[in-house]
LUMVEX-880127 format. One record per residue (C-alpha): residue in three letters; chain; residue number from 1; x, y, z. Coordinates in nm, 2 decimals. Each point is the difference from the previous one (the first is absolute). Layout:
# LUMVEX-880127
ALA | A | NUM | X | Y | Z
...
***
This chain:
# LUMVEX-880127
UNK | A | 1 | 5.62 | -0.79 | 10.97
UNK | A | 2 | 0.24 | 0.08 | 0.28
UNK | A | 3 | 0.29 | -0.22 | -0.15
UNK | A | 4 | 0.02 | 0.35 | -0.21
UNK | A | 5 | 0.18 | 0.18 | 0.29
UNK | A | 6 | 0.29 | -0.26 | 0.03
UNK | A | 7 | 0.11 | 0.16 | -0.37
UNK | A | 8 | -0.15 | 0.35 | 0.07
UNK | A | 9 | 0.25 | 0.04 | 0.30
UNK | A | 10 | 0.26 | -0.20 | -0.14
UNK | A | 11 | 0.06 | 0.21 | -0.32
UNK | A | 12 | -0.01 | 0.35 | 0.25
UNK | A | 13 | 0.21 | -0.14 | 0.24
UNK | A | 14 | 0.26 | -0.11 | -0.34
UNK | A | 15 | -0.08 | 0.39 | -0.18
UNK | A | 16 | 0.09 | 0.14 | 0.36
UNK | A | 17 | 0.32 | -0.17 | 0.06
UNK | A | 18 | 0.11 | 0.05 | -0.36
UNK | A | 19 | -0.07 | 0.34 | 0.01
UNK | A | 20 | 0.18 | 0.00 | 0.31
UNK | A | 21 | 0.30 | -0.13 | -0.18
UNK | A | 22 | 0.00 | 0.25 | -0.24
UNK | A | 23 | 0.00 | 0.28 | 0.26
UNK | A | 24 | 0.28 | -0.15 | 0.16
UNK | A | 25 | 0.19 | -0.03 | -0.32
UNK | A | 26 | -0.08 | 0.37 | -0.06
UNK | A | 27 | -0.08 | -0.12 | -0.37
UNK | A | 28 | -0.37 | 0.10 | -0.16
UNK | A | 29 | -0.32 | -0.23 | 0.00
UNK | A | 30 | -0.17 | 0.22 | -0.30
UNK | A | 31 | 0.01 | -0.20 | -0.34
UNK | A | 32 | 0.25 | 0.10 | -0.26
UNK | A | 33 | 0.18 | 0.23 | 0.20
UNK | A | 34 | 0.41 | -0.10 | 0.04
UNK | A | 35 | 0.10 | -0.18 | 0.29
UNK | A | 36 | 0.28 | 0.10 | 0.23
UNK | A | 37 | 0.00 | -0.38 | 0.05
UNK | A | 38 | -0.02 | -0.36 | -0.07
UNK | A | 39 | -0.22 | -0.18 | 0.31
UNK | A | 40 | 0.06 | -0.37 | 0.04
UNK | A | 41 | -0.02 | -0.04 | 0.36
UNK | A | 42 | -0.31 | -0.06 | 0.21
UNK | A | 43 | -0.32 | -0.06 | -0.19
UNK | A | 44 | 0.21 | 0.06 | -0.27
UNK | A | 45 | 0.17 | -0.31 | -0.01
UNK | A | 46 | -0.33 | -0.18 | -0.05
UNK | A | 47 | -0.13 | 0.19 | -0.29
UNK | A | 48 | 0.11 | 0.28 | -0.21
UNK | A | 49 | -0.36 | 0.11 | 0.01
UNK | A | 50 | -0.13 | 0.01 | 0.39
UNK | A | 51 | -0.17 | 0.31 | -0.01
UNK | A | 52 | -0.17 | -0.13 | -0.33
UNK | A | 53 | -0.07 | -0.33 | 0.11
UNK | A | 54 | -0.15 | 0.22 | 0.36
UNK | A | 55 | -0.22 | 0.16 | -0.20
UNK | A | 56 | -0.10 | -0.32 | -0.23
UNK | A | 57 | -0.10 | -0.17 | 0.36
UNK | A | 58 | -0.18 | 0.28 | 0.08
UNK | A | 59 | -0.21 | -0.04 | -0.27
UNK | A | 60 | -0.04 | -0.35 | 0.09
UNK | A | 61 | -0.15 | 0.03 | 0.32
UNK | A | 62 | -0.22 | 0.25 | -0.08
UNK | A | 63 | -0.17 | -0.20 | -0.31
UNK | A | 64 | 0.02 | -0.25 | 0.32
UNK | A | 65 | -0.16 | 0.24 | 0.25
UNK | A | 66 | -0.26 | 0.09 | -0.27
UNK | A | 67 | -0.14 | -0.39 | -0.08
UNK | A | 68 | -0.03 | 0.10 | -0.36
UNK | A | 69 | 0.14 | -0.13 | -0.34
UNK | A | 70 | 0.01 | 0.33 | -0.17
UNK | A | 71 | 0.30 | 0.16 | 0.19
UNK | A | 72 | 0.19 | -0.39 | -0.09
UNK | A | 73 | 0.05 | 0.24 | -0.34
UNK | A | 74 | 0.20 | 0.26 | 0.17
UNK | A | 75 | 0.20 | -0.28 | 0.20
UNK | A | 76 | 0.09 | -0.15 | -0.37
UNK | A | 77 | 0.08 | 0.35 | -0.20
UNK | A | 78 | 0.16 | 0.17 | 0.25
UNK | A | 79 | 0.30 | -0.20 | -0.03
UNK | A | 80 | -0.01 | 0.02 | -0.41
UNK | A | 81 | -0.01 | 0.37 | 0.04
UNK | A | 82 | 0.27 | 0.04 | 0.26
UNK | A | 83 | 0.23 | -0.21 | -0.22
UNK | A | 84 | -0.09 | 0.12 | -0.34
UNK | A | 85 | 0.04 | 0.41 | 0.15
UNK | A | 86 | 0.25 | 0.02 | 0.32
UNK | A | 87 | 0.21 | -0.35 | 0.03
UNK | A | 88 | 0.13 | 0.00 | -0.38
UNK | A | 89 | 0.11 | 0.38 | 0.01
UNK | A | 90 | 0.10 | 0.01 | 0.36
UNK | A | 91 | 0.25 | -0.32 | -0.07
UNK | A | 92 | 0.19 | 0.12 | -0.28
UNK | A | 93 | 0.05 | 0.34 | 0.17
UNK | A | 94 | 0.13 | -0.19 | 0.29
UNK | A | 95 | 0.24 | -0.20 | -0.23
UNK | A | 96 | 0.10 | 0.27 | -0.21
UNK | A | 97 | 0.07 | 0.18 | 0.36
UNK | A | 98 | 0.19 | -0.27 | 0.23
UNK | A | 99 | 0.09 | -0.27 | -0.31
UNK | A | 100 | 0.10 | -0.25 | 0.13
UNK | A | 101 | -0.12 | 0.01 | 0.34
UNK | A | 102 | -0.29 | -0.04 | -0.12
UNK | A | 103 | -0.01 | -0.25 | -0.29
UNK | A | 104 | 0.18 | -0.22 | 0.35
UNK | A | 105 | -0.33 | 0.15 | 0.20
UNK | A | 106 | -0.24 | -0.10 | -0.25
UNK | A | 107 | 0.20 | -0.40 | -0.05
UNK | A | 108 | -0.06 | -0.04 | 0.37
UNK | A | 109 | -0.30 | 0.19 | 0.12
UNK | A | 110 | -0.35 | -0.09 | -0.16
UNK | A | 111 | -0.23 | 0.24 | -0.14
UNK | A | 112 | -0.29 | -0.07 | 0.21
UNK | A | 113 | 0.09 | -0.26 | 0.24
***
C-alpha cells in the first residue's frame, strides 16, 4: 500500500517544478490560453506533458494508497480524456503559434515520457 507514495510525491514534486518553469518563463499554465512561450528546457525536455503526466502519477498512487481496483479505472481514463480534450487542441495551437519550433519540439521530445 505504501509503494503509492513513491508516485504520489513523484508526480507533485514533477507538477511543482513544471509549474515552476512556467512562472519563470512568465508564459500561462491555464489550458487553451496563448503562450508567451515555447518550454523545452528542464522537465520539459523529458516530456511535452510533465504536469500531465504529474497529475496521471498522482492518480497512481492514490489508487495505490487506497488498495482498491476501482480507482485502476480513473488511472486508465484519465489519460484517454486528457488526450482526446487538452493534448490534441493544445498541440496544434502551439504549432500554429511557434511552427516550426515546434514540429522540431514534438520530433525530439515525447509526449509522455
Amino acid at each position: 500500500i505504501f509503494v503509492g507514495v513513491i508516485p504520489l510525491a513523484t508526480g507533485m514534486i514533477l507538477n511543482l517544478v513544471a509549474d515552476r518553469d512556467f512562472k519563470k518563463h512568465r508564459t500561462t499554465v491555464k489550458p487553451f490560453a496563448e503562450s508567451a512561450v515555447l518550454i523545452t528546457t528542464g522537465v520539459y525536455r523529458l516530456s511535452r506533458n510533465p504536469m500531465y503526466l504529474g497529475f496521471e502519477l498522482i492518480l497512481i498512487g492514490v489508487a495505490l494508497l487506497l488498495g482498491s481496483l476501482s480507482p485502476l479505472a480513473v488511472v486508465l481514463l484519465f489519460p484517454l480524456l486528457l488526450e482526446s480534450r487538452f493534448i490534441r487542441a493544445e498541440e496544434r495551437m502551439l504549432a500554429q503559434q511557434f511552427g516550426q519550433s515546434w514540429v522540431t519540439y514534438q520530433n525530439e521530445v515525447r509526449r509522455w515520457i
